[in-house]
C-alpha positions in Angstrom: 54.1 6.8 -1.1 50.7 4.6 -1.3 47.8 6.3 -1.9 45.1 6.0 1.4 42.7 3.1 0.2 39.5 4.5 -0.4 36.2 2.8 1.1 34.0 1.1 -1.2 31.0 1.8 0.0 28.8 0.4 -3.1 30.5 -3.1 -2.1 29.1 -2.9 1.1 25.6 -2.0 0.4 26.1 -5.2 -2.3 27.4 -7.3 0.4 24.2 -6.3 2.7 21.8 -6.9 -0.1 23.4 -10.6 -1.0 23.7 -11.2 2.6 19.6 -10.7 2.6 19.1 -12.3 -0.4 20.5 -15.7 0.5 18.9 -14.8 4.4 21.8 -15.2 5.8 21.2 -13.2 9.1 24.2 -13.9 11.3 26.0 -12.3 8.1 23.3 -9.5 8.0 23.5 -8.9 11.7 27.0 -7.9 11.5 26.6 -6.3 8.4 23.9 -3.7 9.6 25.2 -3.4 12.8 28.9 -3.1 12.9 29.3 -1.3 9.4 30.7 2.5 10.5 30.6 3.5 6.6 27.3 3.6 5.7 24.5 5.7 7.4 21.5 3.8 7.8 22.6 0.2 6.3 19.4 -1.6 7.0 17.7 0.7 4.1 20.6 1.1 1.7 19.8 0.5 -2.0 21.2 -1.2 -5.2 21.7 1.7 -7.6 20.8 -0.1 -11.1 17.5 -1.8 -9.2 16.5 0.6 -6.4 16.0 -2.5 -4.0 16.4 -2.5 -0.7 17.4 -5.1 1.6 13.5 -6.2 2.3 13.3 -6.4 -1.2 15.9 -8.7 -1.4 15.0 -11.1 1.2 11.8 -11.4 -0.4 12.3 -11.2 -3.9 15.1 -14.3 -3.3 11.9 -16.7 -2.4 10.7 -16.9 -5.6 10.5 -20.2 -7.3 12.8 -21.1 -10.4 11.2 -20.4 -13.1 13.0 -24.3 -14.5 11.0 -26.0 -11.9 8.6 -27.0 -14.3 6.2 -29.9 -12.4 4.4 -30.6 -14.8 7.3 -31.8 -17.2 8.2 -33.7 -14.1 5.4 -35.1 -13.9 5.4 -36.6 -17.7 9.0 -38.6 -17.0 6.8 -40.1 -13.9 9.2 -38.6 -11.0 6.8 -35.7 -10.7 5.3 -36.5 -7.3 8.7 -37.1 -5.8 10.4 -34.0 -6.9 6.8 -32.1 -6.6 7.1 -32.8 -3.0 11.0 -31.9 -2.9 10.0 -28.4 -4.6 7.3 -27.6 -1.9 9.7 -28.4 0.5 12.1 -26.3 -0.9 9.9 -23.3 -1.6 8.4 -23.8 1.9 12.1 -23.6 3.5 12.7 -20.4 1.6 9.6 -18.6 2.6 10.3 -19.8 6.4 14.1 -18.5 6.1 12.8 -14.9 3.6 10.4 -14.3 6.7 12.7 -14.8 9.3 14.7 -12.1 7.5 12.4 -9.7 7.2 11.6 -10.0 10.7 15.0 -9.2 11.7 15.3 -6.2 8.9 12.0 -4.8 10.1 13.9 -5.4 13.9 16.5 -3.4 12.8 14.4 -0.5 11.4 13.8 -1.4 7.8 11.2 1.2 6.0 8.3 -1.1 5.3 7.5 0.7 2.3 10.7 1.7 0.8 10.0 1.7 -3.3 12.9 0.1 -5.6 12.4 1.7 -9.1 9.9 -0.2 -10.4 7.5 1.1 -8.0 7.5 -1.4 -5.6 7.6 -1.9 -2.2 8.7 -5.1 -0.5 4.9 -5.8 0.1 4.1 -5.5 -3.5 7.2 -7.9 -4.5 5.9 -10.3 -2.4 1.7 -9.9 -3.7 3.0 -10.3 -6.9 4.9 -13.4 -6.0 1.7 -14.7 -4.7 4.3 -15.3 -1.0 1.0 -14.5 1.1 2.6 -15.1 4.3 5.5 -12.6 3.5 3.2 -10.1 2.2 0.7 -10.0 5.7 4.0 -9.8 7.4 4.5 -6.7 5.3 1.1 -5.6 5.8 1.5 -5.9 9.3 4.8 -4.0 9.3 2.5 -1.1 7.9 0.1 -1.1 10.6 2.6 -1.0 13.6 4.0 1.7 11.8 1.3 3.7 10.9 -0.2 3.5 14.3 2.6 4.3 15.6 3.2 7.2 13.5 -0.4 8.7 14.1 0.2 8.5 18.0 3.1 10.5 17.4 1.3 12.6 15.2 -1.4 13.5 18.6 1.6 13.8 21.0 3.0 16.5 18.7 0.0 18.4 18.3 -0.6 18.0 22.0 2.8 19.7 22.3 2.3 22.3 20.3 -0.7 23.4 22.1 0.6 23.5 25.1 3.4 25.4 23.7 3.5 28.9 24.8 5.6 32.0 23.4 7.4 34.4 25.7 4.3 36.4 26.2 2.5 33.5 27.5 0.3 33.0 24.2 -0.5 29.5 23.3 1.3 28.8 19.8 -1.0 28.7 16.8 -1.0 24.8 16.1 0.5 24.1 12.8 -2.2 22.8 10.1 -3.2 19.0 10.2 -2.1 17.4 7.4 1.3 18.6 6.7 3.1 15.6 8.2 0.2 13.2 8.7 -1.5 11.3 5.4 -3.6 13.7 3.4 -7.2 11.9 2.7 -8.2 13.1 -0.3 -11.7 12.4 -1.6 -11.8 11.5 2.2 -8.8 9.5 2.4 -7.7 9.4 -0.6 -4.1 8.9 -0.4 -1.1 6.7 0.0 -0.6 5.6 3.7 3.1 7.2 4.2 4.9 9.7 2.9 7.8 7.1 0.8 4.5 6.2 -1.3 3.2 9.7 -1.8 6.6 10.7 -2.8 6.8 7.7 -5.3 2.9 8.5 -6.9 5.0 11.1 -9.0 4.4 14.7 -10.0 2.5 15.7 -6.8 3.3 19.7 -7.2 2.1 21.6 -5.1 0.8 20.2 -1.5 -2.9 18.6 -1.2 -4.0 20.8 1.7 -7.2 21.5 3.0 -6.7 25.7 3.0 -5.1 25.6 -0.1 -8.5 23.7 -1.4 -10.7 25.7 0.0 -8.9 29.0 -1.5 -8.8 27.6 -5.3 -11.4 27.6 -7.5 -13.1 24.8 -8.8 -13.7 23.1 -12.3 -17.7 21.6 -12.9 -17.5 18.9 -15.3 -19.9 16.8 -16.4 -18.0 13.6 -15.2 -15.0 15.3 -12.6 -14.9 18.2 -9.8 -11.3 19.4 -10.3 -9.5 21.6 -8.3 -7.4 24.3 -9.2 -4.7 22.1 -9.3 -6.0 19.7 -11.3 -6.6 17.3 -8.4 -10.0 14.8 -9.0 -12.2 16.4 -6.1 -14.6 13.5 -6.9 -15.5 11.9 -10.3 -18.4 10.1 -11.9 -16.9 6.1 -11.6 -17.8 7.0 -8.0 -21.4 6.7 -8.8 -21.9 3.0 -8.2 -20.3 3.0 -5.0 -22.3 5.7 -4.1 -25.3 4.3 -4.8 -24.6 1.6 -2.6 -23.7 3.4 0.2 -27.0 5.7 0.3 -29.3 2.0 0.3 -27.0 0.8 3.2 -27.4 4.1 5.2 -30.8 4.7 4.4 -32.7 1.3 4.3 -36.2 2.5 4.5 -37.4 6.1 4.1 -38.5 8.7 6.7 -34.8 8.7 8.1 -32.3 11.6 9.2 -29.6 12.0 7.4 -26.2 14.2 7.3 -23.8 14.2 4.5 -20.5 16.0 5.0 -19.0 17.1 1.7 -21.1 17.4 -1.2 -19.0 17.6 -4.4 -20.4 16.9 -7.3 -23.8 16.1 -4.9 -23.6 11.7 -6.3 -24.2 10.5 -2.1 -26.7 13.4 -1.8 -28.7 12.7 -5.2 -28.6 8.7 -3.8 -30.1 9.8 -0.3 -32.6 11.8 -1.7 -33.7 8.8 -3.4 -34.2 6.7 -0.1 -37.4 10.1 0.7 -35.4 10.8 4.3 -37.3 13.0 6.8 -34.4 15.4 6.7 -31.3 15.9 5.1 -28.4 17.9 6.4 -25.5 18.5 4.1 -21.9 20.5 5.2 -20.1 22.0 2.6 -17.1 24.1 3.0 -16.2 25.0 -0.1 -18.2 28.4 -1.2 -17.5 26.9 -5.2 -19.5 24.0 -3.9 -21.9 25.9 -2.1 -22.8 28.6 -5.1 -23.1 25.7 -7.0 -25.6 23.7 -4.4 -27.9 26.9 -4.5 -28.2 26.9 -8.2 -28.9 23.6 -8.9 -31.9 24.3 -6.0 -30.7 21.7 -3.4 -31.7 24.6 -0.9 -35.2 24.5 -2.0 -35.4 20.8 -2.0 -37.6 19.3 0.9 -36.3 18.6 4.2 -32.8 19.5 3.2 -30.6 22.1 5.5 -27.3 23.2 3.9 -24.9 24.3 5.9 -21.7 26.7 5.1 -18.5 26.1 6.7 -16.0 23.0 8.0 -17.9 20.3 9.4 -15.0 21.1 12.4 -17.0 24.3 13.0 -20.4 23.2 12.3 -20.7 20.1 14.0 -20.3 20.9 17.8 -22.8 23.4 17.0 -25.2 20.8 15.8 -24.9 18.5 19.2 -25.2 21.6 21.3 -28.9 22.2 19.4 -29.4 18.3 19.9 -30.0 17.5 16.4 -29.6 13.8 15.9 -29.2 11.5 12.9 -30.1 7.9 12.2 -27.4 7.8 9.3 -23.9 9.7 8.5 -21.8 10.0 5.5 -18.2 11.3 5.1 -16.8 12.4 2.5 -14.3 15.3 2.5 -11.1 16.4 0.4 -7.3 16.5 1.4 -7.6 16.5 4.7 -5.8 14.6 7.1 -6.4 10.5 8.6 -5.7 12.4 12.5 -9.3 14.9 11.2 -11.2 12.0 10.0 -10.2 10.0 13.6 -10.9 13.1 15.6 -14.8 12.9 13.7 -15.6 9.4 14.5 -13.8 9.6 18.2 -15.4 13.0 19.0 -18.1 13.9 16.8 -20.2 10.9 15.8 -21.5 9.9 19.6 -23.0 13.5 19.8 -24.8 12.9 16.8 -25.8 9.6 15.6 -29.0 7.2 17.1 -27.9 4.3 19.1 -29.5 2.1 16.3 -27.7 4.3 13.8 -25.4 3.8 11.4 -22.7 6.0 9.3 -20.1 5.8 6.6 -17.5 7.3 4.5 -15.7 6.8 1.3 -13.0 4.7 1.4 -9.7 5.7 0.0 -7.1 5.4 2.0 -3.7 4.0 0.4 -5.6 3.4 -2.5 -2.6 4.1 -4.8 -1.8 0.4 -4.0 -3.1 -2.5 -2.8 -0.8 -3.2 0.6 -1.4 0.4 1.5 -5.1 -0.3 1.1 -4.7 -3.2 3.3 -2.8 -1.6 5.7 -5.3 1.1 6.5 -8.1 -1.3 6.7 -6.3 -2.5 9.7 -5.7 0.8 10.9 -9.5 2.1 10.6 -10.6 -1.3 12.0 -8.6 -0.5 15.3 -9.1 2.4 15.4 -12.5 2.3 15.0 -12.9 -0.5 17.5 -11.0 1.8 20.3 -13.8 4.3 19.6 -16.9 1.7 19.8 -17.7 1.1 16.5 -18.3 -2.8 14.9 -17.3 -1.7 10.8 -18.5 -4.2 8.2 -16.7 -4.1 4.8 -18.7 -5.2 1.6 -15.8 -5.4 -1.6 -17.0 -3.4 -4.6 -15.2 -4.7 -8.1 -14.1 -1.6 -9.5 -13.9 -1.2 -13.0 -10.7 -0.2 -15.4 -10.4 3.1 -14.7 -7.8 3.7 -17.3 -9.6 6.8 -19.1 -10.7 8.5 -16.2 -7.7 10.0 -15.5 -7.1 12.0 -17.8 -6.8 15.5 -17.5 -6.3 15.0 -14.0 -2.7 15.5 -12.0 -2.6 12.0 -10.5 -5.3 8.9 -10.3 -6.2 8.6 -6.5 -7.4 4.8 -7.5 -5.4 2.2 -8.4 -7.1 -1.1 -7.4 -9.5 -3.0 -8.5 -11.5 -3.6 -5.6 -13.4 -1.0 -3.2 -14.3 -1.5 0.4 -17.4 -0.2 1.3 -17.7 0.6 4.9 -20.9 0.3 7.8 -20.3 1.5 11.1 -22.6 0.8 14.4 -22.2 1.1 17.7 -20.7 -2.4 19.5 -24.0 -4.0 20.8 
């Protein structure tokens, strides 16, 4: 008696990855969609390699490395088969995007990382294949739009959700499922990334950082985790920020989320009428009070989330001709909920605000994806943004000491928000 043929399933996640290598997408079509043996084919993976499908599509539209033009060029044929190479390598980028297209159709994760720490966006930036890698980006944005709409329609649920006594259901914490910002956004843009930064331990939640205790160094605020609160390579960006906020003195300012004080220090420098600064973290706070900031002209410190404080501060009518915003592990759907709710109550039509820009900055398409996202969202809520890039320098000894670098690019986007004329 034969023994029942067992199904290969590695052969067909080979056979979808070749099929998307050579962009072959009547072949990948069928493939993805008729294939009963393997869950979610679109996003299967090559064991040795860890790509995926998107990363073989675009990884296939690299030039050979043989095509050397300028060789071609010394036996005098080398406009001729210059021209035939472009033409080529231009058919291969047309066919690669057309593939990823129809992956992305078919629900391919945009940011999938093979084991080298890629995702198919970062193949294609380091392949210098700009047109696949805005398609990428642009993947990211639908998706991470999408995924913060979903993000308010759950928590919309969830207060409307009522127990059998007829209590409304205490609303899970922000931040669990959506980005965590740390250092105000400082994070990856999806969870696939976060996973992938390595070692995470324990979750980068807002309570759990306002129940640990801090660590003061002279160049780092570290939570108890070991997590860079804010560190000293900050301190040119900072600077930077304060002059664009506070461009002549005799201004009002607010600052939410002092740290290690660098934005404060800055604005004190531009001699603003007042100064308000929210703190939550009592560490933070204790800290503040010996170092005198509470005796410093014009400045008002207050204790608490700037969730709490805030609405209390439009009901008095205070008003402020700048805004910064800087605060730790907390969520992208808290820093939208400030700039669509908060900042209209509280910042001069002629005003102008700010915050420190992390988001996704473990890698540069994640970066560039929430740019995008900020910018829309941003627009939705009234605000023109101008970006001015920062080179950021090698940051290679800073991290030391601390459980995982929140920046990993070399070029910082510093923010200025004003109401659309």
């Amino acid at each position: 008696m034969a023994e029942p043929t067992e199904i290969n399933v590695d052969l067909d996640v080979q056979e979808i990855l070749l099929a998307a290598s050579q962009h072959d997408i009547p072949k990948l079509r069928r493939l993805v969609r008729s294939n009963e043996t393997i869950a979610n084919p679109v996003n299967v993976r090559d064991p040795e390699t860890g790509l995926s499908p998107l990363h073989a599509a675009i990884a296939a539209c690299e030039s050979d490395e043989g095509d050397d033009s300028s060789s071609k060029a010394i036996n005098g044929d080398g406009a001729q088969t210059n021209g035939a190479a472009n033409e080529q390598g231009t058919d291969a980028v047309q066919s690669g995007l057309e593939t990823v297209k129809f992956l992305l159709q078919e629900g391919a994760i945009w940011n999938d990382l093979d084991l080298n720490d890629e995702t198919p966006g970062c193949v294609a930036r380091r392949l210098g294949l700009t047109e696949l890698y805005e398609a990428m980006v642009d993947a990211g944005v639908r998706a991470e739009l999408l995924l913060n709409r979903l993000d308010g329609y759950e928590q919309l649920e969830e207060d409307e959700d009522t127990d059998e006594e007829g209590d409304t259901k205490q609303k899970a914490e922000e931040g669990e499922d959506a980005p965590q910002l740390v250092n105000v956004t400082e994070t990856t843009a999806t969870a696939s990334t976060e996973t992938a930064a390595g070692g995470l331990g324990p979750d980068v939640t807002n309570p759990r950082y306002l129940d640990s205790n801090l660590t003061f160094q002279n160049d780092r605020l570290l939570d108890q985790d070991q997590n860079g609160v804010m560190m000293a390579w900050e301190t040119d960006i900072m600077a930077k920020s304060a002059k664009k906020l506070l461009p002549t003195p005799g201004l009002r300012v607010l600052n939410i989320g002092h740290g290690m004080g660098i934005v404060d220090g800055f604005l004190q420098e531009q001699s603003p009428a007042t100064h308000h600064i929210i703190e939550a973290h009592p560490d933070v706070v204790e800290e503040m009070k010996r170092k005198g900031w509470n005796e410093k002209p014009g400045v008002k410190i207050h204790e608490g989330r700037w969730q709490d404080i805030l609405p209390a501060l439009v009901a008095e009518g205070e008003m402020f001709d700048a805004i910064y915003y800087d605060t730790f592990a907390e969520s992208y759907a808290d820093f939208r909920d400030f700039f669509t709710e908060q900042v209209i109550g509280l910042l001069e039509q002629e005003g102008r605000w700010s915050f420190f820009n992390g988001m996704g900055a473990d890698r540069q398409i994640s970066y560039d994806v929430y740019q995008k996202v900020v910018e829309m969202d941003l627009f939705e809520a009234g605000f023109d943004v101008e970006w001015e890039e920062i080179q950021v320098p090698k940051l290679e000894g800073e991290w030391n000491g601390v459980r995982r670098p929140y920046w990993m690019i070399d070029n910082y986007r510093l923010p200025l928000c004003k109401y659309m004329d």
